[in-house]
C-alpha positions as CSV (number, residue, x, y, z in Angstrom):
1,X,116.1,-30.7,-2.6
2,X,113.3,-28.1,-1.3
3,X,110.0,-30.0,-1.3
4,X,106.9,-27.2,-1.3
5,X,103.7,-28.9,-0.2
6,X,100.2,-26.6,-0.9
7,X,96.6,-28.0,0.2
8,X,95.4,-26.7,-3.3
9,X,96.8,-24.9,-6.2
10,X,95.2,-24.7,-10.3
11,X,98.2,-25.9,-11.3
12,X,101.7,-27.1,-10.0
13,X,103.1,-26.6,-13.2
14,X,101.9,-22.5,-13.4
15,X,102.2,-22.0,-9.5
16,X,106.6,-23.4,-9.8
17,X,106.9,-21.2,-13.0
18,X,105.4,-18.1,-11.4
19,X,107.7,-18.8,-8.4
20,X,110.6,-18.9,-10.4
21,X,109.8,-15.4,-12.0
22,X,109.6,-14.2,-9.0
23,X,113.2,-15.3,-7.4
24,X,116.2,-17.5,-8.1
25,X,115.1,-21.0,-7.3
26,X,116.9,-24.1,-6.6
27,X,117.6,-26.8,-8.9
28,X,115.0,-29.7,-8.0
29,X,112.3,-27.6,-5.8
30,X,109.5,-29.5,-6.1
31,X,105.2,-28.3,-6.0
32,X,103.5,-30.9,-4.5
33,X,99.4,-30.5,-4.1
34,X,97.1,-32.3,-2.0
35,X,94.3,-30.8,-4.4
36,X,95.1,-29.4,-8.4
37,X,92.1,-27.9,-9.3
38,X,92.9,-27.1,-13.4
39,X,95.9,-29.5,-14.3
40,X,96.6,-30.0,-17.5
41,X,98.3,-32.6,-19.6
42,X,99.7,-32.6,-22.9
43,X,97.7,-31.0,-25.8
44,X,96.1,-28.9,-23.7
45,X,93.5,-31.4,-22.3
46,X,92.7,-31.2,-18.5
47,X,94.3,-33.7,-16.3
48,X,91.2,-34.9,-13.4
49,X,92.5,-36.0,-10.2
50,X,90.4,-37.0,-7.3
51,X,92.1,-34.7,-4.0
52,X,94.1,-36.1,-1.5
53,X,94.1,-39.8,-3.5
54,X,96.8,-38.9,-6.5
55,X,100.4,-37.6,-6.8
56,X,100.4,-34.2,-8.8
57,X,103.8,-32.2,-8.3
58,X,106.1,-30.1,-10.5
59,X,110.1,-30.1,-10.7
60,X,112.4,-27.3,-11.2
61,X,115.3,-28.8,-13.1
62,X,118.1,-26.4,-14.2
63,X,120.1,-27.6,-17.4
64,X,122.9,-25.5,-17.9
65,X,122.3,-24.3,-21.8
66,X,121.0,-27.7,-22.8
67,X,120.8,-27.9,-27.0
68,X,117.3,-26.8,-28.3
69,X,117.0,-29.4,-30.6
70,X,117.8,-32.0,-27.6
71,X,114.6,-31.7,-25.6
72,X,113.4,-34.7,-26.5
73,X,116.2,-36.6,-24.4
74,X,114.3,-34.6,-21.4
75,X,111.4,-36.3,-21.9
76,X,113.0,-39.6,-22.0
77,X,114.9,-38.9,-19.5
78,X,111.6,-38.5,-17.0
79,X,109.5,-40.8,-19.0
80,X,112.3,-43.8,-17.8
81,X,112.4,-41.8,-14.4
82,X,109.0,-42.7,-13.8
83,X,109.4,-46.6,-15.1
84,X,112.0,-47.1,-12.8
85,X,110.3,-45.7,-10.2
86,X,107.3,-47.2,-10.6
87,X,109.5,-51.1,-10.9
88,X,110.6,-50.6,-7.4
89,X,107.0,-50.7,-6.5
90,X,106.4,-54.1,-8.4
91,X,103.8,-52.3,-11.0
92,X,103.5,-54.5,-13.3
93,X,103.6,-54.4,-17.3
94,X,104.7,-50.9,-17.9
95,X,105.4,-49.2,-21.1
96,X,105.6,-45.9,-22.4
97,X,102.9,-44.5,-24.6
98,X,104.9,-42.4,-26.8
99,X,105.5,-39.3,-26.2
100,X,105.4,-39.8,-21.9
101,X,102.2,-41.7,-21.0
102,X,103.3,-44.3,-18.4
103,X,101.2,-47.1,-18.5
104,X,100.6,-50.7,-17.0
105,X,99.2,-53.2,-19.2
106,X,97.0,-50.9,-21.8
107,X,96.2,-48.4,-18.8
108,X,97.1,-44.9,-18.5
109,X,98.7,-44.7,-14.8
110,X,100.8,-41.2,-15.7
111,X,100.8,-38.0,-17.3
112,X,103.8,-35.4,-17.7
113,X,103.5,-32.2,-18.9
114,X,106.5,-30.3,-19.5
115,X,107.2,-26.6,-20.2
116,X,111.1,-25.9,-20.9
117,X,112.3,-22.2,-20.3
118,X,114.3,-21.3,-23.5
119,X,116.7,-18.5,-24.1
120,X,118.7,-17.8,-26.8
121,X,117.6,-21.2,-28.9
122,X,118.8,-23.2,-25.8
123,X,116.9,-24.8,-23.0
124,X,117.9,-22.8,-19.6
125,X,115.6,-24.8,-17.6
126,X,112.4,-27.3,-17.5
127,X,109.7,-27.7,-15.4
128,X,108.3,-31.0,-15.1
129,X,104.8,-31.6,-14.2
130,X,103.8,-35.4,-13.4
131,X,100.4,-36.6,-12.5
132,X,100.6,-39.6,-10.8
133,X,97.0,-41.7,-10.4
134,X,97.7,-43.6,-7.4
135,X,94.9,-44.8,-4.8
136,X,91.6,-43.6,-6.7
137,X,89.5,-46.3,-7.9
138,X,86.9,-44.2,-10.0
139,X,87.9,-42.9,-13.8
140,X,84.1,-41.8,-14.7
141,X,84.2,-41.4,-18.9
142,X,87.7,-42.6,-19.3
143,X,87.8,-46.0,-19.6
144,X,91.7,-46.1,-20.6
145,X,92.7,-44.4,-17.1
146,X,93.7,-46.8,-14.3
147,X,95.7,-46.4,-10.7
148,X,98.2,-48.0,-9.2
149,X,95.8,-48.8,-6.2
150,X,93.4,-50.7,-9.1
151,X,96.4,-52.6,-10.6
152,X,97.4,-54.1,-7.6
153,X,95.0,-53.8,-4.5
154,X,97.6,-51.9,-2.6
155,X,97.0,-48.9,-0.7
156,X,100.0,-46.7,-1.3
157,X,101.6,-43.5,0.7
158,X,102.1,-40.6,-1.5
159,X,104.9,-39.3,0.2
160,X,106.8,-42.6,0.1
161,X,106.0,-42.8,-3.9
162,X,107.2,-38.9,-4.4
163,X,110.6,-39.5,-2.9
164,X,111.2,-42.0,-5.1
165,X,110.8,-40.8,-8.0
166,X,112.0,-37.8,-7.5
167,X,115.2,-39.8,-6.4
168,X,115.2,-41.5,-10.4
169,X,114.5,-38.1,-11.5
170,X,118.1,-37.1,-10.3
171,X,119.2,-40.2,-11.3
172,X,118.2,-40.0,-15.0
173,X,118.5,-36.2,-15.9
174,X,122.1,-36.8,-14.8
175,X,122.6,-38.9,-17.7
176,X,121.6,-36.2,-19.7
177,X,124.9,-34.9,-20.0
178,X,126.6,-38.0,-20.2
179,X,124.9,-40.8,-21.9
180,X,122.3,-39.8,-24.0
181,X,122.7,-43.0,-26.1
182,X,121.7,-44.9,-23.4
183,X,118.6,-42.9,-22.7
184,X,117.0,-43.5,-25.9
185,X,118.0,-47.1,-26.1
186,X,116.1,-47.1,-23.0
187,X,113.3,-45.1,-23.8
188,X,112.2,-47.2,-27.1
189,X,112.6,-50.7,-25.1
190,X,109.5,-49.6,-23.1
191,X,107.7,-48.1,-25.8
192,X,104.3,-49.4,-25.8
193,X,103.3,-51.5,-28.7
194,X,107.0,-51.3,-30.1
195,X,107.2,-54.1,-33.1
196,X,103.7,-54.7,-33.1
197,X,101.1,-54.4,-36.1
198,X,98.9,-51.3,-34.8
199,X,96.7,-49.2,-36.3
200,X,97.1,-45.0,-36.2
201,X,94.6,-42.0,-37.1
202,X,95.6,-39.2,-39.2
203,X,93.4,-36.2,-40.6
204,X,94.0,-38.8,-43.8
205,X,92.3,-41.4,-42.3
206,X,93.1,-44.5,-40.5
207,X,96.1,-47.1,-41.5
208,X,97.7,-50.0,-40.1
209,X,101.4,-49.2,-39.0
210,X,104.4,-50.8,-37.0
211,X,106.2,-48.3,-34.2
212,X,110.0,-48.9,-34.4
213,X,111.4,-46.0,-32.7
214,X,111.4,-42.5,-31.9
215,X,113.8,-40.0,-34.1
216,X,116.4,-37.6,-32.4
217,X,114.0,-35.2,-31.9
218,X,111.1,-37.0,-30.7
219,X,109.2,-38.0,-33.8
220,X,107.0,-41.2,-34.0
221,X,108.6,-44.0,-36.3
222,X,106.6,-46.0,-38.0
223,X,106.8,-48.7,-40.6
224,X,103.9,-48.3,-42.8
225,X,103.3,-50.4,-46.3
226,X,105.6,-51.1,-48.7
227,X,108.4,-50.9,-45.9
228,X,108.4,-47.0,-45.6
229,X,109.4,-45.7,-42.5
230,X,107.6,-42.3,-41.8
231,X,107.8,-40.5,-38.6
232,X,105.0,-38.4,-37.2
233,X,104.4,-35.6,-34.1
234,X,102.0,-35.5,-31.9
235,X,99.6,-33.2,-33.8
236,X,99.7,-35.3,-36.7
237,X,99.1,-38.9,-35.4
238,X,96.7,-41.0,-32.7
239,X,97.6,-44.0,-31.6
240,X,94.5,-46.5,-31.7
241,X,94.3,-49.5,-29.0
């Protein structure tokens, strides 16, 4: 496992897929930054990070051809990654906030952004971008952010954090080939607010909804009146709590 360490970069994400333009890499090299001065998360929003206080790194992971229409499991697959991870360290009250939001109790902890390399209608490669808020305390105009550091009081080393997820990273995406039953049963038994009445936002309006599961390719299940069961993207559907 190559482990690159820059003082500052925009993005970890942008700076790994440029590199890997540029020559062969090696399955797992890992961008890690001190400093990312435009991260960004999942429907284009920026991701903030103090410097030198929060995780932000980017994984090359080669995937041999893997289905298209399987990417999904990908995201599980680092989604659970990070729980397990983030169990070793006693965290408590995780869930996944579907798609990948890893949070602990109704805080956002974690971000992943990932861009998947696709040729020929199957997925050559992904790179995974995680943002980790770890020891900063301050999260100025977003009151549903939180840190490990403010969950438990504990001052944590970065380093000691990245290795271990990186470490359930291999662990997981190795199941991707093998088990990807067990993934998903996985996945949904952390899914935040899994089984209890919620209430969602579409362009339609608001309604009240119960999330049972995700679909084969990543789609929001939910259980709205009259015992339909309607799945939803991520465009299409906010998650109110």
């Amino acid at each position: 496992m190559r482990i690159i360490k820059l003082n500052a970069t925009d993005s970890t994400n942008r700076f790994l897929r440029n590199l890997s333009l540029d020559s062969p890499v090696q399955d797992f090299t890992t961008i890690v930054t001190s400093h990312q001065t435009n991260g960004r998360g999942q429907m284009g929003t920026l991701w903030q990070s103090q410097p030198f206080k929060n995780l932000t790194f980017s994984v090359y992971k080669k995937l041999n051809f893997f289905p298209f229409e399987s990417q999904f499991y990908i995201s599980m697959s680092v989604a659970l990654s990070i729980i397990k991870a983030l169990e070793q360290l006693n965290i408590p009250k995780l869930s996944i906030k579907w798609p990948n939001d890893i949070l602990s109790a109704n805080q956002k902890v974690c971000g992943v952004l990932i861009e998947n390399v696709i040729k020929q209608s199957v997925i050559e490669s992904s790179i995974i971008g995680i943002g980790l808020n770890v020891n900063q305390l301050d999260f100025n105009g977003l009151p549903q952010a939180s840190s490990l550091k403010n969950v438990t009081g504990v001052n944590y080393d970065l380093d000691e954090i990245l290795h271990i997820i990186l470490k359930q990273l291999e662990i997981q995406l190795d199941l991707l080939c093998k088990d990807t039953n067990r993934i998903k049963s996985q996945y949904e038994s952390y899914l935040f607010r899994k089984e209890k009445p919620s209430t969602f936002k579409t362009a339609e309006g608001l309604f009240s909804g119960i999330i049972k599961g995700v679909s084969e390719h990543g789609l929001l299940e939910v259980l709205i009146e009259d015992q339909v069961l309607k799945t939803y993207d991520l465009k299409t559907i906010k998650l109110l709590y």
